[in-house]
N, C-alpha and C positions, 0 to 999 in steps of 0.2 A: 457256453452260457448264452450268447451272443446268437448262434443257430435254432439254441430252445426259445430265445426268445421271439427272435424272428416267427419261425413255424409257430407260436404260442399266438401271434399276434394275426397272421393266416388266416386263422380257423375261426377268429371273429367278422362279425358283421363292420360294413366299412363305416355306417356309423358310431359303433363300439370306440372301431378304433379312433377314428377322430374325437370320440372325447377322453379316450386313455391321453391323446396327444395334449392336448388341449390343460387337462388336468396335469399334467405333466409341466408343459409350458408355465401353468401360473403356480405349482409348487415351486421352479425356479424362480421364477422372479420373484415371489415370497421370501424364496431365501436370500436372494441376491438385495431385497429392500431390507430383510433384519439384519444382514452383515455391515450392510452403508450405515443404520442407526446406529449399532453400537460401534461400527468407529467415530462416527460422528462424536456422539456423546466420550467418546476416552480419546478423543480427542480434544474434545470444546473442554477436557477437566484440567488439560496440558496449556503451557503457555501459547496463546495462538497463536500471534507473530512467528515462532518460530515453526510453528506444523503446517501454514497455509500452503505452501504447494506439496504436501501428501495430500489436503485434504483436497484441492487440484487434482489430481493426479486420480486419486482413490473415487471423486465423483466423473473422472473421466474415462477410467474402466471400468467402473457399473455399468454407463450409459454405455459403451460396446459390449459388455457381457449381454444386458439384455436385448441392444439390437442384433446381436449375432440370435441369443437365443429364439426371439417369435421370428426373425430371418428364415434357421432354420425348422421351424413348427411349420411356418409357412408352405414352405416347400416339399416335406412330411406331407404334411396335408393334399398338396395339391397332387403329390404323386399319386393319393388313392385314387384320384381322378383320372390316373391314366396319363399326366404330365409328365416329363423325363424331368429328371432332376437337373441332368446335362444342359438341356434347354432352358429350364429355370434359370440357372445360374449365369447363361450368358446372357439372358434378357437384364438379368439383373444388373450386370457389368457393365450394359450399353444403358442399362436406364442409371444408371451412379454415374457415368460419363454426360450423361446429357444435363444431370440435374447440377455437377461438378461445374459445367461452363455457362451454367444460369444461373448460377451462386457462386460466381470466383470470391464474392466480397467477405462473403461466411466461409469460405474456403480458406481466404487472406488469413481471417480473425481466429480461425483455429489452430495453424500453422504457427500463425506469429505468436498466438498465446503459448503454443508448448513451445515454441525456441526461448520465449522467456521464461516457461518454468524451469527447463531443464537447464538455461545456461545464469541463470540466479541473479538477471538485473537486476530484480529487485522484491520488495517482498509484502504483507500486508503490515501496515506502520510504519514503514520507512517513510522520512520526506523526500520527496523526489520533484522533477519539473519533466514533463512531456508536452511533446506539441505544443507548449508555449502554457500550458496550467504548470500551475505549482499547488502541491499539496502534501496530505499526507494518506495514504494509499489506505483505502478501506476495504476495496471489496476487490479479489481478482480472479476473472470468471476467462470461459473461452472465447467468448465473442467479447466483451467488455470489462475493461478496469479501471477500477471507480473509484477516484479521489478526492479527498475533502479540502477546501482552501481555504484563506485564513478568513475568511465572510462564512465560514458553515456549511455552505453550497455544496451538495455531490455532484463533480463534473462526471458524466462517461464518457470516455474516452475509448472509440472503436478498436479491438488489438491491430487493427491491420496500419493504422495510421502511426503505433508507436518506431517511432527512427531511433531519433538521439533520445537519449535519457541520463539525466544530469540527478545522482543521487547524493542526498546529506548526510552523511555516516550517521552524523551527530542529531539529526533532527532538527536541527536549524542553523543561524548565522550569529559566530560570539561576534558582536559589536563591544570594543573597550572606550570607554573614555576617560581621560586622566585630566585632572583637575590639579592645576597647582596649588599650594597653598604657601600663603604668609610666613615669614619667617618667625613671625611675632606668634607665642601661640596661645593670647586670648583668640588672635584674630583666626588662627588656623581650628581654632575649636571653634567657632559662631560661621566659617567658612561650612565646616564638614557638618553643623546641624540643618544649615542651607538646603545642603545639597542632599541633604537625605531624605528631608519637606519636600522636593520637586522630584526627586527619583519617586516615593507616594503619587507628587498627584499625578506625574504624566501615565503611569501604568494606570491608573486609575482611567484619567483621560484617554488615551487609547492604547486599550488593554488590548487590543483587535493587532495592533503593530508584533505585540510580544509574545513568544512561542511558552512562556516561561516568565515567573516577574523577575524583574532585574536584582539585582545583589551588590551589596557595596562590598568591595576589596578587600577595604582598609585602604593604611597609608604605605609609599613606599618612597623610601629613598634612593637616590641616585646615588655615586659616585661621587658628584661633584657638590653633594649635600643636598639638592633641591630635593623637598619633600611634595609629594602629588597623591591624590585621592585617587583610586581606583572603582570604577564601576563597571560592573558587568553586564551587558544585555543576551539574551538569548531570541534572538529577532525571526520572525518571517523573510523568505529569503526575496528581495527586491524591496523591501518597507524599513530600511534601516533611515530613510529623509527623514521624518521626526525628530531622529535621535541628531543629523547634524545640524538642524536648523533650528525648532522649537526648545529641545533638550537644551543645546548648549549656551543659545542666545538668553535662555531664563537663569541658565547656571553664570553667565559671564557676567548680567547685571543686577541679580543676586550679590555678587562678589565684591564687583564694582562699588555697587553702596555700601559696602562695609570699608574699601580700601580704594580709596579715587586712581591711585595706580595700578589699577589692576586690568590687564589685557586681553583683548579679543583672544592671542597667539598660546594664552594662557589655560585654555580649556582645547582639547586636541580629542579626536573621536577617528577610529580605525579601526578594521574589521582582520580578523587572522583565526587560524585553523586551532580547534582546543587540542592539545597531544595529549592532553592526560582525563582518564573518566571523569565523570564528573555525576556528584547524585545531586537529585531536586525533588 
């Protein structure tokens, strides 16, 4: 087949054949642009978070199918002209070497983009912290990925620059605070409508702090009988200050005005790992 084709293609004028080639070349890439759509599209129908590096992956073997493909058209081509193909291809070798140490930096950013697809630091949605941004990952490309911070901001961030990468399983930081409460329980009840009025307005007040609004516990007892309020924050990872300064100082003289004994050491705020899911 391969011989008739050959000898078929012969017995044409050399410009025939340059547009049989040509014609050729962009029925590939035609096809090779309808296959990228509809995975796109059955992809963008799937959960995206979890396809982003097929879709990685799949837009970074098109882009080699079709430079392999007019690569080799090229070369077709040039050979009606009497050019060795053998010769083509090692100019080509020397000119990908020359253009390779005049772009180490795009060289870097491709490199280091597929070691992170393929070794899965991380992924689009996650929250993560690189090179010192924190966010949560929107867009990840071969030369750039693109993270959003808790201001809105899209940082890009060059792939060649990612080193450490510090990721949130959970998408953010539980902050807990526990609130003692009165033994007395008018007082423990006008205690916990307090502190539910200032859990309101600080979200309110800076919603920009919170990954998520906060949520009241309930109440829990100790061992030793003392009953304490429990709040839960889902924080921005390094903006959890609000919550020990503003938060607890509005919660502690709150309190105080209900109950003159009531102490600073009495409202306690700390940060720990959630083990168990959690919906929001």
């Amino acid at each position: 087949m391969y011989a008739y084709l050959s000898k078929l293609m012969n017995t044409l004028s050399i410009p025939v054949r340059m547009l049989i080639i040509a014609a050729v070349v962009a029925g590939l890439h035609l096809l090779v642009i309808l296959v990228r759509r509809i995975s796109n599209k059955w992809m963008s129908s799937q959960v995206s978070a979890k396809l982003s590096k097929s879709r990685t992956i799949s837009s970074l073997t098109t882009s080699a199918l079709v430079f392999f493909v007019y690569f080799s058209a090229l070369g077709l081509i040039l050979s009606e002209f009497g050019v060795s193909l053998k010769a083509y291809l090692a100019s080509a070798s020397i000119l990908g070497l020359a253009i390779g140490f005049g772009s180490q930096g795009l060289v870097q950013d491709v490199v280091n983009g597929l070691t992170v697809v393929f070794s899965g630091l991380f992924d689009v949605g996650d929250m993560v912290e690189i090179s010192g941004q924190t966010g949560i990952v929107s867009t990840f490309g071969m030369r750039f990925t693109v993270i959003k911070n808790a201001l809105g901001a899209e940082v890009s961030i060059p792939n060649r620059t990612i080193t450490n990468v510090v990721r949130y399983p959970r998408g953010y930081i539980r902050g807990l605070a526990d609130i003692t409460l009165s033994e007395d329980p008018q007082l423990a009840k006008q205690a916990e409508e307090k502190v539910k009025t200032i859990v309101r307005a600080i979200f309110e007040q800076l919603s920009g702090t919170f990954v998520y609004p906060p949520s009241i516990e309930g109440r829990i007892k100790t061992s030793s009988g003392k009953e304490f309020l429990r709040v839960k924050f889902r924080l921005w990872p390094g903006r959890g200050s609000p919550i020990e300064t503003v938060f607890k100082q509005e919660v502690y003289y709150a309190l105080k005005a209900l109950d003159s004994n009531y102490q600073d050491w009495m409202v306690t705020v700390n940060y720990e790992v959630e083990r168990k899911s959690v919906s929001v």
